[in-house]
C-alpha positions in Angstrom: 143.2 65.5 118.7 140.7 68.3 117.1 139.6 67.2 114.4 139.6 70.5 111.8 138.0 69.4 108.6 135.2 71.2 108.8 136.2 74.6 110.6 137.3 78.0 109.2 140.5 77.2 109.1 140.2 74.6 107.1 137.5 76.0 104.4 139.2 79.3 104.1 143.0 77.7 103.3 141.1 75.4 100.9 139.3 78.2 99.2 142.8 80.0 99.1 144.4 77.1 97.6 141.8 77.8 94.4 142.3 81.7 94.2 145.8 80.6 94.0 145.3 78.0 91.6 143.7 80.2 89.4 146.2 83.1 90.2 149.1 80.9 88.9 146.9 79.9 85.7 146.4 83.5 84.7 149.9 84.9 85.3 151.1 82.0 83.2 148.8 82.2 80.6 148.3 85.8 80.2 151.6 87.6 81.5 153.8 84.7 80.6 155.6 84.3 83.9 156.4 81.5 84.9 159.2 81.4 87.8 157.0 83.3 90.4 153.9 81.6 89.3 155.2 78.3 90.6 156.5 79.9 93.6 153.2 81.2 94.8 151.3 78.8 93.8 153.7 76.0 96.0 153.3 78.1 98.8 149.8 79.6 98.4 148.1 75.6 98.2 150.7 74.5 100.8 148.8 76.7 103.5 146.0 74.1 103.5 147.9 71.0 103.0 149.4 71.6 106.1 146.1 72.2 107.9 144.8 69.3 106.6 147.4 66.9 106.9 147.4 68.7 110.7 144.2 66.6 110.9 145.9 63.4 111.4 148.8 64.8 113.6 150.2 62.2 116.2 150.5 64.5 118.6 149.9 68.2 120.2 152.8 69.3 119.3 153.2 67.4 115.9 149.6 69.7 115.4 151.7 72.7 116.6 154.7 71.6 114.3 152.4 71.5 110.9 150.2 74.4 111.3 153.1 76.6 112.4 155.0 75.1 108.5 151.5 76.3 107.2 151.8 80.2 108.6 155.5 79.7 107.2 154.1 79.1 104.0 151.3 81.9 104.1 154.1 84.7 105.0 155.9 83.2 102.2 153.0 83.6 99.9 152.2 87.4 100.8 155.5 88.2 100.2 155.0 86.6 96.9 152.0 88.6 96.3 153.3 91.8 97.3 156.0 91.2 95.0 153.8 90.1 92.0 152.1 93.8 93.0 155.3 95.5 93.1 156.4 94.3 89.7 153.1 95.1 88.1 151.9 91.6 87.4 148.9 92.1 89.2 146.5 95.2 89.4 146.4 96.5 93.5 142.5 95.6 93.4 143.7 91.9 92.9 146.5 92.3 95.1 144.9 93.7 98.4 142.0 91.1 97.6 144.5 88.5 98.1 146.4 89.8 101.0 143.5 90.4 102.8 142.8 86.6 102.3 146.2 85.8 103.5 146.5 87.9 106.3 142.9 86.3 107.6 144.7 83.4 107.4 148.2 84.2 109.1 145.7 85.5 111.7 144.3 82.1 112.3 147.2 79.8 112.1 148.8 82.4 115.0 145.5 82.1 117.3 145.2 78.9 116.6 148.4 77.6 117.6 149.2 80.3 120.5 145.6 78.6 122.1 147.5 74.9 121.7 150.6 76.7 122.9 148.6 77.4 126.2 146.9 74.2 126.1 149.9 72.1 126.4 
């Protein structure tokens, strides 16, 4: 099995997870929302959970199976963003900043697993 730890992947879903992190801490504390603050933030960190608990995947397709729940969770998160934008919680500077990190991501999971896909 591929052992991801150390790819881009991996680092970029990671540094994600803290953007979000910190995203969450700053709508909560400074715009006192707290509803889609927990929702992003459960989906934004989930991204790389998944890729790293893809690490220790039993299988090709189990590897398949959790990187495919981690794009899940990344569409899920820039929908959360977009609506964050769209309700004026966040600034669009803030907002495209994110979804351009996002959508890097969505663009990885999706190569990454069509070239397992084609593997199998």
């Amino acid at each position: 099995m591929t052992k991801i730890s150390d790819s881009v992947l991996n680092i970029k879903s990671y540094a994600f997870a803290i953007r979000i992190v910190k995203l969450s801490q700053y709508l909560y504390k400074e715009k006192s929302e707290f509803i889609i603050s927990k929702q992003v933030l459960r989906s934004g960190t989930a991204i790389g959970a998944m890729v790293r608990e893809s690490e220790f995947s039993q299988s090709t397709s189990d590897f398949i199976h959790k990187l495919s729940i981690a794009l899940k969770e990344a569409n899920e998160t820039d929908y959360w963003i977009s609506l964050l934008f769209d309700t004026e919680y966040i600034d669009k500077k803030l907002s495209n900043s994110l979804q351009i990190d996002c959508k890097e991501l969505i663009a990885l999971l999706v190569s990454s697993i069509k070239t397992l896909k084609s593997k199998k």
